[in-house]
C-alpha positions in Angstrom: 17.3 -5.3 6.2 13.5 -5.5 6.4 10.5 -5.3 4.2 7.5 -4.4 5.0 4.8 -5.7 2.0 0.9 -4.4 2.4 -1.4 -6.4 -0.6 -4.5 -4.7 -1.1 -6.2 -6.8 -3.9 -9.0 -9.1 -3.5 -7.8 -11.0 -6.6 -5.0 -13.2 -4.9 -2.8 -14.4 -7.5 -5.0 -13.4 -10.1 -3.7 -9.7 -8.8 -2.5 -6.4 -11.4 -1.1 -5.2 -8.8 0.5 -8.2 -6.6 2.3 -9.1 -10.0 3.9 -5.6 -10.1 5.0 -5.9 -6.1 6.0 -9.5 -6.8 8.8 -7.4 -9.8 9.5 -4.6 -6.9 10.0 -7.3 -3.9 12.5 -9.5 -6.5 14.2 -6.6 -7.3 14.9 -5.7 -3.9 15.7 -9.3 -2.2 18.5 -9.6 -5.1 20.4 -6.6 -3.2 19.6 -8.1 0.1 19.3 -11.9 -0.2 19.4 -12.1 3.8 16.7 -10.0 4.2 13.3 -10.6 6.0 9.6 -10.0 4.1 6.9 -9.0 6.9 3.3 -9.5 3.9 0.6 -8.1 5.1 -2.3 -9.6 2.7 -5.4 -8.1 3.3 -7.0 -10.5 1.0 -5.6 -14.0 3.3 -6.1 -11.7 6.7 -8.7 -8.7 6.3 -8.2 -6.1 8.8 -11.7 -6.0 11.1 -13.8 -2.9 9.2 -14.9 -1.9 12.4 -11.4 -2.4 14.6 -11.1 2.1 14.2 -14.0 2.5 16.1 -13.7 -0.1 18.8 -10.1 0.3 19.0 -11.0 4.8 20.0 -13.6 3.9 22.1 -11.0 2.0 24.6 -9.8 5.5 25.2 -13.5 6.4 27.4 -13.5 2.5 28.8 -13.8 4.1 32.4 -12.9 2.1 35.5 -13.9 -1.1 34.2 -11.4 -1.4 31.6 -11.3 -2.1 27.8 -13.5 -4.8 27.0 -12.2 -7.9 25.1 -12.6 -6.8 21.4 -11.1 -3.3 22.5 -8.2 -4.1 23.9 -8.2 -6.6 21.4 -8.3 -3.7 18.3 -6.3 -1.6 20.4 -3.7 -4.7 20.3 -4.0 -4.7 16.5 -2.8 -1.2 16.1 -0.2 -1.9 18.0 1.1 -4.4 16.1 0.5 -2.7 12.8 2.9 0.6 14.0 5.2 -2.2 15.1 5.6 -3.3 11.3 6.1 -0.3 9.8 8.7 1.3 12.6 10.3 -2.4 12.3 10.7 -1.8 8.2 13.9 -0.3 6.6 11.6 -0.2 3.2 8.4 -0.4 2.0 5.9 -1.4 -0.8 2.3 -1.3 -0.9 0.2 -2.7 -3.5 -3.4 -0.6 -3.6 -5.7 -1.7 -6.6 -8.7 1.5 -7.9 -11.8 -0.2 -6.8 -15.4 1.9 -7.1 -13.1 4.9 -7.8 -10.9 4.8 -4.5 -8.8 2.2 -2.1 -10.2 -0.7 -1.0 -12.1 -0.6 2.4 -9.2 -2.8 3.1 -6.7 -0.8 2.7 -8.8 2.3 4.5 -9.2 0.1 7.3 -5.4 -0.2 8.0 -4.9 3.6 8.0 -7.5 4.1 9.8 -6.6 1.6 12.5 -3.0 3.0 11.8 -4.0 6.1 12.9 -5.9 5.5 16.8 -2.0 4.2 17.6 -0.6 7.0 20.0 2.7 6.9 18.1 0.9 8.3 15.1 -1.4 10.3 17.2 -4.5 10.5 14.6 -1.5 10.9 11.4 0.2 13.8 12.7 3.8 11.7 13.3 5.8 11.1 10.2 5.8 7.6 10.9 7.8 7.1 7.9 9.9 9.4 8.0 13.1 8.8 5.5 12.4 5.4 4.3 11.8 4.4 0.5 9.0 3.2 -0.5 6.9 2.1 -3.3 3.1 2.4 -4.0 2.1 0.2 -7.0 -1.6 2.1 -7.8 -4.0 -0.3 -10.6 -7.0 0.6 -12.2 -9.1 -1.5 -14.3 -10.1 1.1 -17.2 -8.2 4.7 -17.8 -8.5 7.3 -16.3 -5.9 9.9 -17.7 -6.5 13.5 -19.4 -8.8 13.4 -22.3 -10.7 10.1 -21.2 -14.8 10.0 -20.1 -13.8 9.2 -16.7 -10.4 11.7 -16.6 -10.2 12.9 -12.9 -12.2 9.8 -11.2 -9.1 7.8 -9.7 -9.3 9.0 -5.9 -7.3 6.3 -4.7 -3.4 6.9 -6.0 -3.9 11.2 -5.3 -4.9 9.7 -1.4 -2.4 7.4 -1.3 0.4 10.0 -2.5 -0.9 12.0 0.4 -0.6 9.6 3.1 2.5 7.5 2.3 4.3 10.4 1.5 2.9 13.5 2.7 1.6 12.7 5.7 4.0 10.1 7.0 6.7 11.2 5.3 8.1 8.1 3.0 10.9 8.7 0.4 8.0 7.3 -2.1 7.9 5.7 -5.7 5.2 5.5 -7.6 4.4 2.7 -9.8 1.4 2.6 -11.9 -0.7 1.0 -14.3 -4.0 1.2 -16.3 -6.3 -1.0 -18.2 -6.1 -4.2 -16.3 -9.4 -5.8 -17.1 -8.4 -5.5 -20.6 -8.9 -9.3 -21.8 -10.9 -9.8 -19.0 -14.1 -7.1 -19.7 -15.3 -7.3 -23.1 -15.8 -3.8 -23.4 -12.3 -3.0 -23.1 -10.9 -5.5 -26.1 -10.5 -2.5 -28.1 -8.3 -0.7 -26.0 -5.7 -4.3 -26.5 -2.6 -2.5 -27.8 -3.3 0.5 -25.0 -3.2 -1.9 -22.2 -0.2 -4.3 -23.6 1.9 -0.8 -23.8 0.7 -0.1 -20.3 1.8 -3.1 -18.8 5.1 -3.2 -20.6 5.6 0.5 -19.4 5.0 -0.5 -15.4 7.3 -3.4 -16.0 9.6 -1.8 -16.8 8.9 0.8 -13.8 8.3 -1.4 -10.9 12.2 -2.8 -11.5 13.4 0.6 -11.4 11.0 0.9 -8.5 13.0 -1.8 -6.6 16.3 -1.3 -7.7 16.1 2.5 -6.2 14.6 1.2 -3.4 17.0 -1.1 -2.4 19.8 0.9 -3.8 18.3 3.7 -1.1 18.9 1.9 1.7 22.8 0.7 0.7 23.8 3.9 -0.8 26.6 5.6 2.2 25.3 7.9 4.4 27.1 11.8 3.9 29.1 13.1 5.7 
């Protein structure tokens, strides 16, 4: 068994969001304690923001051949398809930041996506296998609240984990991070300790049913 850990924060250790993976990637090593972890942090190794670009424009190289950093994008792709098709499970950590994913996290779809075995996103390059999309945000964001509506990032991500490449997919979530952290949240203290109590709680369910999805016998 294999899998496959993408970390979006740029907060390290200090991460919302890595401590919830840490909860799901526990959960699911205790059902398969031979397993192998492939962690993709963009934080320790940032995908290049400009690899999409340079990695298409290899397609019109001409007679001379991709040029160094093309092949060398074009390489990076590669390798990236090669961890998800490798995966038997997945779980992907994507904190809100400026009201959407990180440029981080854009850059590896984006780069996911010049790969001819996803051909631009329309190959369900995850087709079947569970997998779990932990989704931060620093403030609130639900119905009723100033900024109700402005969370782009866990809507997107829905859509490309699990509609587009076609994941069995979990959501975790979990508001009100920065509480303790930005003064002008202290009041909203009890909010944010039942909010992290509540995706506790949900990221070992998260990788229980994740594991459990991948043991369970097949029918028939």
């Amino acid at each position: 068994m294999h899998l496959l850990r993408i970390d979006a924060s740029i907060n390290g250790p200090r991460s919302a969001s890595r401590e919830l993976g840490d909860i799901v990637e526990t959960r699911w090593r205790e059902q398969h304690p031979d397993a192998t972890v492939t962690v993709r942090d963009f934080h320790e190794t940032p995908i290049p923001p400009e690899a999409m670009g340079v990695a298409v424009s290899a397609a019109f190289a001409g007679e001379s051949g991709p040029t160094e950093a093309q092949a060398a994008a074009t390489a990076l792709a590669t390798v990236l398809v090669d961890e998800i098709e490798a995966a038997d499970a997945v779980l992907v950590d994507s904190p809100l930041y400026n009201y959407g994913v990180s440029s981080q996290m854009k850059a590896w779809i984006d780069l996911i996506h010049t790969d001819r075995r996803s051909a631009g996103g329309s190959v369900r390059i995850l087709e079947g296998k569970p997998a779990v999309l932990v989704s931060t945000r620093g403030g609130s964001y639900g119905a009723g609240t100033p900024r109700e509506g402005w969370d782009f990032a866990t809507g997107y991500m829905r859509a490309i984990l699990g509609d587009l490449w076609g994941a069995d997919l979990t959501v975790v979530e979990r508001e009100l991070t920065l509480v303790g952290i930005n003064p002008v949240l202290d009041r909203f203290a009890e909010a944010g300790a039942a909010q992290h109590e509540a995706a506790t709680a949900s990221a070992h369910e998260a990788g229980q049913r994740i594991a459990a999805r991948r043991t369970a016998p097949v029918a028939g």
